[in-house]
ROMARGU-857995 format. One line per field, with one value per residue: chain; residue number from 1; x, y, z of N, C-alpha, C, O in turn; residue in three letters. Coordinates in steps of 0.1 Angstrom, whole numbers. Example, Ala and Ser with C-alpha at 12.3 -4.5 7.8 and 13.67 -1.06 7.14 Angstrom:
// ROMARGU-857995
vexba <- A  A $
roke <- 1  2 $
n.xx <- 132  128 $
n.yy <- -57  -22 $
n.zz <- 78  71 $
ca.xx <- 123  137 $
ca.yy <- -45  -11 $
ca.zz <- 78  71 $
c.xx <- 132  129 $
c.yy <- -33  0 $
c.zz <- 78  79 $
o.xx <- 142  134 $
o.yy <- -33  11 $
o.zz <- 85  80 $
lumti <- ALA  SER $
//
This chain:
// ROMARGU-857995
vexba <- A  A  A  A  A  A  A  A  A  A  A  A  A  A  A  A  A  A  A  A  A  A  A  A  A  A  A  A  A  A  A  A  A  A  A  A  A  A  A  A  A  A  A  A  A  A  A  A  A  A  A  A  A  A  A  A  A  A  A  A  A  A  A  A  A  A  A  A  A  A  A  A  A  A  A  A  A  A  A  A  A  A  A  A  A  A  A  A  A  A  A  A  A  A  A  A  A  A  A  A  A  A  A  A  A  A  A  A  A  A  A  A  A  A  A  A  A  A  A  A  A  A  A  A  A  A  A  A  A  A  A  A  A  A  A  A  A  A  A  A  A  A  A  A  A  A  A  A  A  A  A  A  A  A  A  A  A  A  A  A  A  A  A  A  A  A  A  A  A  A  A  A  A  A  A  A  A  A  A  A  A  A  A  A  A  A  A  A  A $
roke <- 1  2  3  4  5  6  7  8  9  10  11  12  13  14  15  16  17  18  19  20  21  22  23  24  25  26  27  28  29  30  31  32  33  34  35  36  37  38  39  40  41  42  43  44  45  46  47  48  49  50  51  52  53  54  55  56  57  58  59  60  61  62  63  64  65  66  67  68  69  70  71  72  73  74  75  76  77  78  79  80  81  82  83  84  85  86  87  88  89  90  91  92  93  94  95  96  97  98  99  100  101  102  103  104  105  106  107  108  109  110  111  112  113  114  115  116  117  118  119  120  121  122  123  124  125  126  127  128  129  130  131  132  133  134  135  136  137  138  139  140  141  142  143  144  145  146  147  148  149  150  151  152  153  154  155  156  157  158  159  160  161  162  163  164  165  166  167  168  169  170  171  172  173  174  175  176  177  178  179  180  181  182  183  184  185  186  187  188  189 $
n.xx <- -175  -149  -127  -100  -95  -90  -65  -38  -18  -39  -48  -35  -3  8  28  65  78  87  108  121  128  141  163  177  179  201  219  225  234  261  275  280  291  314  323  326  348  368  374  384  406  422  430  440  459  463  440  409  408  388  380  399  393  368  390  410  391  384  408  411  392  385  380  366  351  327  310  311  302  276  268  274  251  228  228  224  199  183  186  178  153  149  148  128  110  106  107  83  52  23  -10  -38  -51  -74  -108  -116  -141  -169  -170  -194  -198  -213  -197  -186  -158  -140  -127  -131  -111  -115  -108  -115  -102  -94  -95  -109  -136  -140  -146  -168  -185  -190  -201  -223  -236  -239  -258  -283  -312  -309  -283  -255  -227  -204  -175  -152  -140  -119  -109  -95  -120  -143  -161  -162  -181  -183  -205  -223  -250  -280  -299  -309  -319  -312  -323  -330  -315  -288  -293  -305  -286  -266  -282  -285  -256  -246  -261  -259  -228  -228  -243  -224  -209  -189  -167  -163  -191  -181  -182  -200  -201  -212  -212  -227  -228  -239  -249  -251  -233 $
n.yy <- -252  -262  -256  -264  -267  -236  -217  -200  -181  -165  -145  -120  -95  -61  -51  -49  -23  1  0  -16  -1  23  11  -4  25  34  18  13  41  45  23  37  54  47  29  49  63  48  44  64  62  42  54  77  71  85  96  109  145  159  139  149  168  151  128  135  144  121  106  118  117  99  70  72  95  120  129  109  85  95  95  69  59  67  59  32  32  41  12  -4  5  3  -30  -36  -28  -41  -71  -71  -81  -67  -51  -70  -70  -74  -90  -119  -141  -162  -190  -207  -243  -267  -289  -308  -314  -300  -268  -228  -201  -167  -136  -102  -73  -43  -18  -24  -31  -7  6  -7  -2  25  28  17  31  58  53  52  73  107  111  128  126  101  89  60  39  15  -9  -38  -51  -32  -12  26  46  86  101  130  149  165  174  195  183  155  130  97  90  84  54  45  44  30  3  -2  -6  -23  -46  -46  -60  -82  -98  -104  -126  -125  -139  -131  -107  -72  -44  -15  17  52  82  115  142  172  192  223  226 $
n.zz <- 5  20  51  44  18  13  3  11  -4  -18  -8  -15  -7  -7  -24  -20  -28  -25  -7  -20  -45  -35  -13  -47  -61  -44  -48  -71  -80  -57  -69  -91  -96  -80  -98  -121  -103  -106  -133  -139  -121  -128  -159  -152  -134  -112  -80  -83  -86  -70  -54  -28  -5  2  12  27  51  58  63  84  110  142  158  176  172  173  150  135  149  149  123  118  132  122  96  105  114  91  77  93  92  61  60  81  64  42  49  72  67  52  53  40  13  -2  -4  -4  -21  -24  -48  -67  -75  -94  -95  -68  -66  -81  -73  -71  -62  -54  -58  -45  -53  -26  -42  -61  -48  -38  -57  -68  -47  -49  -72  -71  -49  -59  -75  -60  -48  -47  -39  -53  -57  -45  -24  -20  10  17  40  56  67  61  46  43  36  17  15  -10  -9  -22  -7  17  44  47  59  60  43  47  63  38  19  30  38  12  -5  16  10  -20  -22  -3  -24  -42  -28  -4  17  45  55  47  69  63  61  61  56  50  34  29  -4  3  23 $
ca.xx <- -161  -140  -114  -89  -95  -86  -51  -35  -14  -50  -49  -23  -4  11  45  75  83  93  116  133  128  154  182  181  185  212  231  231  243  270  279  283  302  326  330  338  361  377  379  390  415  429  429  450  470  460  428  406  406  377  386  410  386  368  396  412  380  382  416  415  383  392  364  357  344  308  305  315  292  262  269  272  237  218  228  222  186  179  192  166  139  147  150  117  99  107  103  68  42  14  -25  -43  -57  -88  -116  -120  -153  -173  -170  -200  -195  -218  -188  -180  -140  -133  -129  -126  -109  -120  -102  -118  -90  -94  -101  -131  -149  -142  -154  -185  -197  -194  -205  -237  -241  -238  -272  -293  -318  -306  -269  -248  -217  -194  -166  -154  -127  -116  -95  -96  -133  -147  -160  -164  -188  -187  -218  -229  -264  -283  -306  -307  -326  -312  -330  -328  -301  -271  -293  -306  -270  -258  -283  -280  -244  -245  -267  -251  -217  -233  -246  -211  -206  -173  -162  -164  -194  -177  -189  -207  -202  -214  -212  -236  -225  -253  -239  -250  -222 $
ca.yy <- -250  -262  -247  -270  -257  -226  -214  -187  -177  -162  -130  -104  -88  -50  -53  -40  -17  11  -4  -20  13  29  4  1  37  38  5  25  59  42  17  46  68  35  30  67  69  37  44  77  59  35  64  87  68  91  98  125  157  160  134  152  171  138  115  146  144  105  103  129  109  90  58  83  110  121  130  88  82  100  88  56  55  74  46  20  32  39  1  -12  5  -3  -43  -39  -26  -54  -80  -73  -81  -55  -57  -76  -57  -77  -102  -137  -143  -178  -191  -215  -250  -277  -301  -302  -317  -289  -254  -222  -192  -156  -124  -90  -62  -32  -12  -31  -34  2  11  -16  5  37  31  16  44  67  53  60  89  116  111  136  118  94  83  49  39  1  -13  -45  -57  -23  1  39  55  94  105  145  147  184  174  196  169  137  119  79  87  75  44  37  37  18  -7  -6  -9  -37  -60  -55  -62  -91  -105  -109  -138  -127  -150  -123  -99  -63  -32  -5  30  61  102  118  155  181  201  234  228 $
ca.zz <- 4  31  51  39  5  13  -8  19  -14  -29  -3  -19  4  -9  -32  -10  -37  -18  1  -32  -53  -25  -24  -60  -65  -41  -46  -84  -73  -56  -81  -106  -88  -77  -115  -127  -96  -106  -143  -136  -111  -141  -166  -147  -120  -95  -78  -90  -71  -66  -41  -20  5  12  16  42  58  64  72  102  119  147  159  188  168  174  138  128  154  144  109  119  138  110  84  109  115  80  69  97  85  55  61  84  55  28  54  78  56  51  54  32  4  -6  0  -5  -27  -28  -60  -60  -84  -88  -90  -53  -66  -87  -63  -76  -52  -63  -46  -47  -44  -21  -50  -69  -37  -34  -68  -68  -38  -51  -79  -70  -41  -70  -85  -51  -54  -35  -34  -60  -56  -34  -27  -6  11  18  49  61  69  63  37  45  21  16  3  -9  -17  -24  1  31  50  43  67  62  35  56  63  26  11  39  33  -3  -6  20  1  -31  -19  1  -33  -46  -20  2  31  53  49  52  72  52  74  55  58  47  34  20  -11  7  39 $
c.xx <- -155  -128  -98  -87  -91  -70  -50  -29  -27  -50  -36  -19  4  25  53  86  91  107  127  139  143  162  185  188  201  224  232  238  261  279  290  294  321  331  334  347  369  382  390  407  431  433  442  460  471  445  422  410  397  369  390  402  375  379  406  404  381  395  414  400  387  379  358  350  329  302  306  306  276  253  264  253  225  215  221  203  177  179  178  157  133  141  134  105  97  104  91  60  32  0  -28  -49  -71  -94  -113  -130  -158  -173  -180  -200  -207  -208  -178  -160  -134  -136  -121  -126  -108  -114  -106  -108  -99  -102  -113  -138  -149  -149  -168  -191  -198  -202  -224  -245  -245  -254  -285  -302  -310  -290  -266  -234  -209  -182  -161  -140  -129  -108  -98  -112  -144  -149  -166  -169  -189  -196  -222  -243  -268  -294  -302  -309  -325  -317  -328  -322  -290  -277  -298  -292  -264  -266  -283  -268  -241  -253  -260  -238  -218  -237  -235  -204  -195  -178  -170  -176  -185  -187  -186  -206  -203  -220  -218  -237  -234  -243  -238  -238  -211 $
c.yy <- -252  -258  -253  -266  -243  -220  -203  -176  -165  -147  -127  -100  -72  -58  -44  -32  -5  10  -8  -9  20  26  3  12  42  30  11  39  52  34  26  55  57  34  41  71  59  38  57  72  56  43  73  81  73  94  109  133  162  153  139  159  158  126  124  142  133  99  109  127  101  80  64  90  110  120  112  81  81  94  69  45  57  61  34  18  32  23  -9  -8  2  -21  -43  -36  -36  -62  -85  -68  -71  -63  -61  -67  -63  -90  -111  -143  -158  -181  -206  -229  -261  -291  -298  -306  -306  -278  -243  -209  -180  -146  -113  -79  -51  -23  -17  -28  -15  11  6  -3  17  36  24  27  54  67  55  71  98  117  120  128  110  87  67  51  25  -3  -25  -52  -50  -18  11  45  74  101  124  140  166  184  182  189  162  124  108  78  78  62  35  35  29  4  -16  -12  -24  -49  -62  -63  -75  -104  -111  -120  -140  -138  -146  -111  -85  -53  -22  5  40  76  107  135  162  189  220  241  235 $
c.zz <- 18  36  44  22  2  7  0  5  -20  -23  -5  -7  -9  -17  -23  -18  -36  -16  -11  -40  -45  -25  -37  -65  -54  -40  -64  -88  -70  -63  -92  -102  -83  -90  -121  -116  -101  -122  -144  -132  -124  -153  -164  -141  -111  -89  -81  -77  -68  -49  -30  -9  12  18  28  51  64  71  87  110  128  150  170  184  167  156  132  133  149  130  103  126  129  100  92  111  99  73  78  95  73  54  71  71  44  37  63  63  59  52  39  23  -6  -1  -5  -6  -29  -38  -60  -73  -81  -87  -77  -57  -70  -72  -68  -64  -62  -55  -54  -43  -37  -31  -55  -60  -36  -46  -70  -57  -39  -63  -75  -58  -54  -79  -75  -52  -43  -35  -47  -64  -44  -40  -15  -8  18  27  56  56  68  51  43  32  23  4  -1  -18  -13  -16  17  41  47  50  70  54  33  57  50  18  20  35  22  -7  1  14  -12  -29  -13  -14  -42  -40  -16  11  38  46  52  59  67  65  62  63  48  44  25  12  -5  22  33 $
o.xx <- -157  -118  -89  -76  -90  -64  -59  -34  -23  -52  -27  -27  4  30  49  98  100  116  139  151  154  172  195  198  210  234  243  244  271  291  301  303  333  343  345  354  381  393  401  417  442  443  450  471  477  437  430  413  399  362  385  406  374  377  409  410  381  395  416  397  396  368  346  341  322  294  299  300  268  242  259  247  215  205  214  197  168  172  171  148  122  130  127  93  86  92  87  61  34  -3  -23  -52  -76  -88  -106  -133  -151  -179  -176  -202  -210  -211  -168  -151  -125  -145  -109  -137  -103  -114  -103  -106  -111  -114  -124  -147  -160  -156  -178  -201  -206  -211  -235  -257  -256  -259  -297  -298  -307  -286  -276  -233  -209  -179  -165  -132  -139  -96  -105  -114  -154  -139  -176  -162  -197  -196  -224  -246  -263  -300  -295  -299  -335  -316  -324  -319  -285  -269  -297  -289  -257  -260  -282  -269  -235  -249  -256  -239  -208  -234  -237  -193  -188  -189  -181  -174  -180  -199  -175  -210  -196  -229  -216  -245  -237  -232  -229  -236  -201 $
o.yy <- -244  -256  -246  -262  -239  -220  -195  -165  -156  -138  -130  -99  -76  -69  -33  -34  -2  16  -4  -7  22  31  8  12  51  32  12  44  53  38  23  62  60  37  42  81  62  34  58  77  61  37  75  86  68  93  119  131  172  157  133  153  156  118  118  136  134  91  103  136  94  82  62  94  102  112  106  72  72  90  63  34  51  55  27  8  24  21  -18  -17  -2  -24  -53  -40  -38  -64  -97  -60  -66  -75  -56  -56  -57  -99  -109  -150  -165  -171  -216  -224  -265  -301  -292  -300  -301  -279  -243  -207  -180  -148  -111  -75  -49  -20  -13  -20  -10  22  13  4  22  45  30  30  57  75  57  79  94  128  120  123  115  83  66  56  24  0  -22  -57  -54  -18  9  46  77  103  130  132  175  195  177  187  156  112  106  66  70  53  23  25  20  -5  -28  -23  -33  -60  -72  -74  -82  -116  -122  -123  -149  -144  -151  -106  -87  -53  -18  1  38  79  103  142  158  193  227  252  238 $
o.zz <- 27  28  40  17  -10  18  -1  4  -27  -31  3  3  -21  -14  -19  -17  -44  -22  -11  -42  -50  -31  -40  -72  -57  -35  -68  -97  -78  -63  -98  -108  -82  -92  -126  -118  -101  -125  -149  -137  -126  -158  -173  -143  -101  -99  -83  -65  -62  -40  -20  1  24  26  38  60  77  80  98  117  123  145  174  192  163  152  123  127  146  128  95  125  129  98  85  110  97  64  73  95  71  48  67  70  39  34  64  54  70  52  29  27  -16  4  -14  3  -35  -44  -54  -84  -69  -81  -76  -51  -64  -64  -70  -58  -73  -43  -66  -32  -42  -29  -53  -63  -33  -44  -74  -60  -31  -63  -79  -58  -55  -87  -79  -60  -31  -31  -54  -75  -33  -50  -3  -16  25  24  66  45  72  43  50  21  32  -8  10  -27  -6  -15  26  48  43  47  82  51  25  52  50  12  16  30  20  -14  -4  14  -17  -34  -17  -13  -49  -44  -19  12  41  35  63  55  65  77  52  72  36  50  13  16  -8  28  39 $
lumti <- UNK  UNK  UNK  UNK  UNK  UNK  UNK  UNK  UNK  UNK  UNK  UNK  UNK  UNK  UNK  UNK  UNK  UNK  UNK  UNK  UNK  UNK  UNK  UNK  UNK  UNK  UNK  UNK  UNK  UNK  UNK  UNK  UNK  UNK  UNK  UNK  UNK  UNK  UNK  UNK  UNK  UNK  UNK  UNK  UNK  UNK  UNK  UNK  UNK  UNK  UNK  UNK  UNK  UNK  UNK  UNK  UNK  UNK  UNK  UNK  UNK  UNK  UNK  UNK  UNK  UNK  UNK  UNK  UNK  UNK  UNK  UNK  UNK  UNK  UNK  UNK  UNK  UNK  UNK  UNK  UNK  UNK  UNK  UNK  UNK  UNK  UNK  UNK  UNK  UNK  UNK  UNK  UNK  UNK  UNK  UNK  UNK  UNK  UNK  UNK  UNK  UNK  UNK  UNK  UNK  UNK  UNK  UNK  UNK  UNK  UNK  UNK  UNK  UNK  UNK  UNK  UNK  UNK  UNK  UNK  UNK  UNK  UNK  UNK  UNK  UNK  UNK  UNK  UNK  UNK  UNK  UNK  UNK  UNK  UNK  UNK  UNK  UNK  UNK  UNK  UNK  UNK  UNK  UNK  UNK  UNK  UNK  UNK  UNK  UNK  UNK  UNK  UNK  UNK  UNK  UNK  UNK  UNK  UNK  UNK  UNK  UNK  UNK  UNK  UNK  UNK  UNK  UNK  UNK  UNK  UNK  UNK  UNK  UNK  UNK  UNK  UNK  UNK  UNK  UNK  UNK  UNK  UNK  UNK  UNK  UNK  UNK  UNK  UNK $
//
């Protein structure tokens, strides 16, 4: 497989869902509240009164005022954090597996998410002797294995699930092999 074959498209990056989730809910608040003042408006002929202590409030502001200020810096910080959060892309969230063909024209790209890889290695830690349970964690080029075993003396534990977990993981044919790091906690701590 050559690099030219490579499809950047194939590594996921995070959905900037957050960031949408929030304007939505507040480009809908406002919306609704613009339409029940405005039907309200059309309805009656005069503004609600409900009105009348904010539109006091906004006349008697002048562009000096600390409070217009403050107000004005809050939103402005909020609007770029928003706008940096939808627009920097995020870490990658999974590998890029060989997919091996004997027709060198055809090329097939395979992506392991974050998760799989973090379930594949627990779950095969999980069939070790000695271990009780684990759990992993996935970030970049890395997995972190937490292991409990009922072993007071775990000995070469930490290095048989490390090695274990790195060969299977290895056998699934990423790009990149990852690094396997593992904790080693006794159920009696």
């Amino acid at each position: 497989m050559s690099k030219t074959s490579r499809s950047k498209s194939l590594r996921r990056r995070p959905s900037r869902a957050l960031a949408a989730s929030i304007v939505a809910i507040i480009l809908l608040a406002v919306g609704s509240a613009a339409a029940w003042i405005s039907i309200e408006r059309l309805s009656t002929g005069a503004w609600p009164g409900y009105l009348s202590p904010a539109t006091r409030w906004l006349t008697s502001l002048s562009w000096n005022s600390v409070g217009l200020w403050a107000t004005a810096i809050v939103l402005a910080v909020i609007g770029v954090s928003l706008l940096l959060t939808a627009l920097v892309p995020g870490k990658f969230n999974g590998i890029r597996l060989q997919a091996g063909h004997e027709d060198r024209d055809r090329v097939t790209e395979v992506l392991l998410s974050n998760r799989a890889l973090t379930r594949l290695a627990t779950a095969h830690a999980d069939q070790i002797d000695g271990v009780t349970s684990s759990k992993a964690t996935s970030k970049g080029r890395r997995v972190h294995l937490r292991v409990t075993s009922p072993l007071r003396q775990p000995g070469d534990l930490r290095r048989r699930v490390a090695d274990a977990v790195s060969e299977r993981l290895q056998s699934t044919a990423p790009m990149t092999n990852p690094k396997v790091g593992v904790n080693v906690r006794s159920t009696d701590d």
